[in-house]
Legacy VTK file of the C-alpha trace (Angstrom):
# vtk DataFile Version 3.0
C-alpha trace
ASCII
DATASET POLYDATA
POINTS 279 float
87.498 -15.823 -61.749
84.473 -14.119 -63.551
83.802 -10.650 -64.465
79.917 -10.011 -62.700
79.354 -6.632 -64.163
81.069 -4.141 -66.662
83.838 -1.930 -65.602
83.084 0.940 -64.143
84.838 4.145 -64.365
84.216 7.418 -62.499
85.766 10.358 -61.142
86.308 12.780 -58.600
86.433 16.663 -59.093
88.139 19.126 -56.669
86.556 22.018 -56.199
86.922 25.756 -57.037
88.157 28.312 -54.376
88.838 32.198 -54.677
92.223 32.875 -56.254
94.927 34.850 -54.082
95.287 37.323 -57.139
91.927 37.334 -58.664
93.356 40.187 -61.123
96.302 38.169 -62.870
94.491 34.465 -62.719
91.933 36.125 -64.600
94.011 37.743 -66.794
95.246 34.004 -67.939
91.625 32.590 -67.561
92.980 30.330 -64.718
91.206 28.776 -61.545
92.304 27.663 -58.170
90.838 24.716 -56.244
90.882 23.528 -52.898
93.246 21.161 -51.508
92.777 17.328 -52.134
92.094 15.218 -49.085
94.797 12.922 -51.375
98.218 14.470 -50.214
99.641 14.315 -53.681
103.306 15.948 -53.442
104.882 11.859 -52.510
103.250 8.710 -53.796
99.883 7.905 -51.494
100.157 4.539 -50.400
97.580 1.535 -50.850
96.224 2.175 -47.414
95.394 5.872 -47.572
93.943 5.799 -50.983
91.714 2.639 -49.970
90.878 4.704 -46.260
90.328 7.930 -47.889
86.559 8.637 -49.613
85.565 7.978 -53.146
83.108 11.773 -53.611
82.136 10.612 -56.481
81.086 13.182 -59.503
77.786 13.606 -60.845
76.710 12.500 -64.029
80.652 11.388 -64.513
80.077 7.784 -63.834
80.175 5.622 -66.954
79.908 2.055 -67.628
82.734 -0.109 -70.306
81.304 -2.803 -71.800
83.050 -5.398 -73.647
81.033 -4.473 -77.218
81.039 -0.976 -77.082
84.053 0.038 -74.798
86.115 1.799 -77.494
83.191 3.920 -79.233
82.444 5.183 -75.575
86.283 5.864 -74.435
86.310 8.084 -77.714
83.422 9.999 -77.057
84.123 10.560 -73.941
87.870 11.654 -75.351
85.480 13.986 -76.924
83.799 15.330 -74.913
86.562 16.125 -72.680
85.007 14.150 -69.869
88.939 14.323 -68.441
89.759 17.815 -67.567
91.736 20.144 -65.235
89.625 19.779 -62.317
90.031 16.295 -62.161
91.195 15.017 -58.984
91.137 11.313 -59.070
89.606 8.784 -61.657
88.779 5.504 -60.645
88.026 2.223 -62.515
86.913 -0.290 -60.827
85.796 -4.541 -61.698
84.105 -6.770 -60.012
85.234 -10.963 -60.194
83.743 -14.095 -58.719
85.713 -17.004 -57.722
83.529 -19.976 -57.288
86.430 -22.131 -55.541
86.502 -19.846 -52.676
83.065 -18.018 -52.949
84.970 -14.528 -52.763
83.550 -11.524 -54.272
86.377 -9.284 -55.259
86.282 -4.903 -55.873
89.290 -4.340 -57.771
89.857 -0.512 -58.203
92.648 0.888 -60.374
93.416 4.506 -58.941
94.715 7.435 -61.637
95.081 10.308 -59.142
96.159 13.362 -60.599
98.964 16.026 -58.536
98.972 19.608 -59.364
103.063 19.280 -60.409
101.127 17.247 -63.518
101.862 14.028 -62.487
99.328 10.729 -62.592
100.243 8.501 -59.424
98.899 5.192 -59.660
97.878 2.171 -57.233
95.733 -0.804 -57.128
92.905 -1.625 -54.346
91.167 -4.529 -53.398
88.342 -5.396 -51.448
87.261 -8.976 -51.021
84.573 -10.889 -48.939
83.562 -14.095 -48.269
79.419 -14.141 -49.545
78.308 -17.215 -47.817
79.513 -16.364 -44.663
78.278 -19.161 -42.477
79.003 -22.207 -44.388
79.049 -25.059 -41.445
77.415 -25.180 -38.068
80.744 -24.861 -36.658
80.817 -21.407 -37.637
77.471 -21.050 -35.680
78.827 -22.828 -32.734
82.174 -20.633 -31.731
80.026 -17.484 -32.461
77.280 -19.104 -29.856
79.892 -20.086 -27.683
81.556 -16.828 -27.798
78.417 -14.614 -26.810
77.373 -17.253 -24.152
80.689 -16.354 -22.713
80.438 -12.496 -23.220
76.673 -12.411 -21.524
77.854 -14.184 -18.751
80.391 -12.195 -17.875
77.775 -9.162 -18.173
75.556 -10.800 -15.743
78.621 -11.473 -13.127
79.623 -8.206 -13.511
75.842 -6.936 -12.865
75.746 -8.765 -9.899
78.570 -7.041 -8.442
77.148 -3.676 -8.935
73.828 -5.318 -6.477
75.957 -6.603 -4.404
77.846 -3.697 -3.712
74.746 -1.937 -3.424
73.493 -3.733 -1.118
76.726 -3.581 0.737
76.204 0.076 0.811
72.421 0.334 1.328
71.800 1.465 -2.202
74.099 4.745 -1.895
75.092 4.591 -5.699
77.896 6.859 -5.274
80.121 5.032 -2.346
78.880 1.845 -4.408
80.301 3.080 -7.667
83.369 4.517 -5.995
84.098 0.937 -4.695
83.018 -0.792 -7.722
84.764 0.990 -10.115
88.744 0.331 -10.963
90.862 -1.082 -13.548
90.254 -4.299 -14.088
86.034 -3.874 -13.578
86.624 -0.990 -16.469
88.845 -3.605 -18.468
85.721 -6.300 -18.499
82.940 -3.766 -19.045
85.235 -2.394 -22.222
85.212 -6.401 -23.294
81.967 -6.322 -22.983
80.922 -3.591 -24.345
83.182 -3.982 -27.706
82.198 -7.304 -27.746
78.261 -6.439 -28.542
79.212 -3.795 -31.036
81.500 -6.038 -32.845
77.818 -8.090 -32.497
75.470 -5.177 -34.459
78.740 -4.419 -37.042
78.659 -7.992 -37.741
74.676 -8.147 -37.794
75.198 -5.317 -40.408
77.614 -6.929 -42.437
76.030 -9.958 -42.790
72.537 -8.571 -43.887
74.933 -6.095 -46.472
76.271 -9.329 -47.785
73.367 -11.514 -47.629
71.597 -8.620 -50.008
74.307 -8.459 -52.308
74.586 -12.152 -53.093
70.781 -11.997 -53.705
71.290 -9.100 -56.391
74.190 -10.798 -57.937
71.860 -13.612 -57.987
68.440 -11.683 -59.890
71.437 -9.300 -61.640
71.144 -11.373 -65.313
67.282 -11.188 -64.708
67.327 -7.766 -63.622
68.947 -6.676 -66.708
66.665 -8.368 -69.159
63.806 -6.114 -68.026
65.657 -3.389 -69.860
65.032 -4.305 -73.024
61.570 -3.337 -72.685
62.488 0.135 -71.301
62.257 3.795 -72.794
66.078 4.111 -72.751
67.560 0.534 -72.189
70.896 2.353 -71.667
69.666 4.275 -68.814
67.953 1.526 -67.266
71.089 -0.626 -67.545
73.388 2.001 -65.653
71.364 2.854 -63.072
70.906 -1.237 -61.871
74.816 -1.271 -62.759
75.316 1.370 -60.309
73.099 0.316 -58.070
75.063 -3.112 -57.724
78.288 -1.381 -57.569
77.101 1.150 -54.494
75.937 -1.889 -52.541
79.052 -3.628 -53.220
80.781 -0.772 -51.564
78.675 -0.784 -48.904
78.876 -4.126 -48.062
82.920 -3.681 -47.902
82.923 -0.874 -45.811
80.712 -2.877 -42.866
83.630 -5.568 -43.765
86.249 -2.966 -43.060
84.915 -1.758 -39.787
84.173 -5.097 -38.163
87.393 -6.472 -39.485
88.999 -3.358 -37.387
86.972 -4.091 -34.319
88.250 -7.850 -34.707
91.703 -6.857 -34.972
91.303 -4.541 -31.655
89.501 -7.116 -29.535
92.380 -9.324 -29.065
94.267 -6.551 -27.022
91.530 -6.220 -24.512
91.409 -10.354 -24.262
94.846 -9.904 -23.204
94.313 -7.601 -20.452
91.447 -9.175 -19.284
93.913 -12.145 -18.797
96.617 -10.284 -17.158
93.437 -9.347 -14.494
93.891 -12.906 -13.528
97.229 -12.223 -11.594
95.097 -9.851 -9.065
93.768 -13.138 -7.233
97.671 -14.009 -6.948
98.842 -11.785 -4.314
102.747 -13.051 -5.320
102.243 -11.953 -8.765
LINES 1 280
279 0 1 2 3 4 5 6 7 8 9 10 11 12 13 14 15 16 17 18 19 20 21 22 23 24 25 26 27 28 29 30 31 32 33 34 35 36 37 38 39 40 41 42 43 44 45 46 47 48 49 50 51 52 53 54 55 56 57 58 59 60 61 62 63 64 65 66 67 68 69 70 71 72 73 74 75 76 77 78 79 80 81 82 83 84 85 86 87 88 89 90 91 92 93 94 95 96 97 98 99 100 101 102 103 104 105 106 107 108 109 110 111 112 113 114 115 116 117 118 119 120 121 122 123 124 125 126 127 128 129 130 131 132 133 134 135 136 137 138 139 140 141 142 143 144 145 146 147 148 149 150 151 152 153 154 155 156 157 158 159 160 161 162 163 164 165 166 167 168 169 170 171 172 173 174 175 176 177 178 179 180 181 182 183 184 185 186 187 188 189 190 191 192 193 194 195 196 197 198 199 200 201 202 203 204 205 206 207 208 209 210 211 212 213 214 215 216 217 218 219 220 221 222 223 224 225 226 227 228 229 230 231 232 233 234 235 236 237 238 239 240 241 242 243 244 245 246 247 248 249 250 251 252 253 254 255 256 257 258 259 260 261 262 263 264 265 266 267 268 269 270 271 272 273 274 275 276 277 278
């Protein structure tokens, strides 16, 4: 594996809220803030801190390079860039495998409870960038939409036909048309072209990313000839990052629509047994 890009570390503040007893907090000089959308009292677990949102601070987002890492952790030491409205801090790397073409996100979560204590996990997010490598690939996704339209046009012909049936009186048509397993195929196929535009999405999210990781080394020379090269830098950094992020979230939501499908597949085999009258 190779590093693409420096590490990345940002936070997340919580915001400020109107004390119970505004008289005695500001006595002490102390502040209340709003609940987290982290449930802090137990130890969040891999899957709610990935679910959960990253709001990510403004102008808290810094960039560790492996020159200059230690000068910035100090200043921002500092500068007290970690304080008591920190919520959740969040440092994040990005690695290339070239065996596997995989792009990994690996985010190290510091997520701080009011009781003072720092829980701690470890996400990852990791996609395939070339996503159609053979023409077999092409061919069961083809196959598999070939299937799905067909099905819509069968079922379209039903609707006609029991139009027809009725002399175009929609509503005794519908009422006859419509039942379980009719609402079980139109769910199939219905799912089955959203799945279509998430994956449409997530390959174009993909497809751009590899071609910034690609122009990312050129893309960074240009800086040298900027005003402020360290400006310049963070903001292409951050850039990269954001569509990164992107791209995994598309990859999250189709991967959830994949994992669904397979229960309405099921049920649209179980509608075989209405043609058995024994079963």
């Amino acid at each position: 594996n190779r590093k693409v890009a420096p590490l990345r570390m940002s936070q997340e503040v919580v915001g400020k809220v109107d004390c119970q007893n505004e008289e005695l907090s500001s006595k002490f000089q102390m502040e209340c803030t709003k609940d987290t959308a982290l449930d802090l009292t137990l130890d969040p677990t891999a899957f709610d801190v990935s679910q959960i949102s990253f709001d990510e601070a403004e102008g808290k987002t810094v960039f560790l390079h492996d020159d200059d890492y230690q000068s910035v952790l100090r200043d921002l030491e500092a500068n007290l860039w970690l304080n008591s409205n920190t919520y959740r801090v969040v440092i994040s790397m990005l690695t290339y495998n070239a065996n596997l073409d995989l792009l990994t996100m690996t985010n190290v979560h510091f997520m701080f409870a009011r009781s003072g204590h720092v829980w701690k996990e470890i996400t990852n997010r990791t996609f395939k960038l070339l996503q159609y490598d053979s023409f077999e690939v092409y061919l069961w996704d083809i196959l598999f939409y070939l299937h799905i339209t067909l099905l819509l046009v069968n079922e379209v012909r039903d609707i006609l036909s029991e139009l027809r049936a009725r002399r175009w009186h929609v509503k005794k048509a519908f009422k006859h048309y419509i039942g379980f397993w009719n609402t079980v195929d139109w769910v199939s196929i219905l799912m089955a072209y959203i799945m279509l535009i998430v994956w449409l999405m997530r390959y174009t999210k993909v497809a751009q990313l590899q071609d910034t990781l690609i122009g990312l080394p050129g893309t960074i020379a240009t800086c040298s000839s900027a005003t402020n090269q360290v400006t310049c830098e963070t903001e292409i950094y951050q850039s990269f990052y954001q569509d990164a992020e992107q791209a995994g979230s598309w990859i999250k939501d189709s991967n959830l629509l994949g994992a669904f499908y397979p229960i309405i597949i099921m049920l649209r085999l179980f509608k075989a047994f209405q043609a058995q009258p024994r079963l």
